[in-house]
C-alpha positions, 0 to 999 in steps of 0.5 A, a space after each residue: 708207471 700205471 696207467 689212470 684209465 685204459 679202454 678200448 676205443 675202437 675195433 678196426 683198427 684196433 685203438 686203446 684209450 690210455 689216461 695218465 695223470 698229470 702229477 705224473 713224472 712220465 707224463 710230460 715225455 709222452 708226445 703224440 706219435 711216441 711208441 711205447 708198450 702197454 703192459 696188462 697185468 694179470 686180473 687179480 695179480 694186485 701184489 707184487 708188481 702193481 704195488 711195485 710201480 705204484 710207489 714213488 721213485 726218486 728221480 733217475 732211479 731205475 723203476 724196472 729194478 727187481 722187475 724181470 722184463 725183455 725188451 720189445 723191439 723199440 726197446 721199451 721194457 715187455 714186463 715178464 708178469 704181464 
């Protein structure tokens, strides 16, 4: 998924600001308090795994397939381009 708009929020603690667009599948399992990895690509890294996530998947379909990534402690995917 790619974030609609990212900011940050605060300094102490440090806070983002994260928007993600309704028409988006992930957006109703989001729930305040749910963890989960923001991945920065790259300025200027525009190709391969930004397009990658930009296209559409079929429901079910593994989004992080040809995507080299490890998981982080909670388990959710640290992209290795990030």
């Amino acid at each position: 998924m790619i974030a609609s708009w990212v900011a940050q929020a605060s300094f102490e603690p440090l806070g983002l600001t994260i928007a993600v667009a309704k028409d988006r599948a992930i957006e109703s399992l989001m729930q305040e308090g749910d963890a989960f990895v923001l991945n920065m690509l790259p300025e200027g890294d525009y190709g391969g795994t930004m397009k990658h996530f930009l296209k559409r998947f079929a429901p079910g379909q593994d989004r992080f397939e040809g995507v080299e990534w490890t998981p982080a402690p909670g388990g959710s995917p640290i992209v290795k381009a990030a």
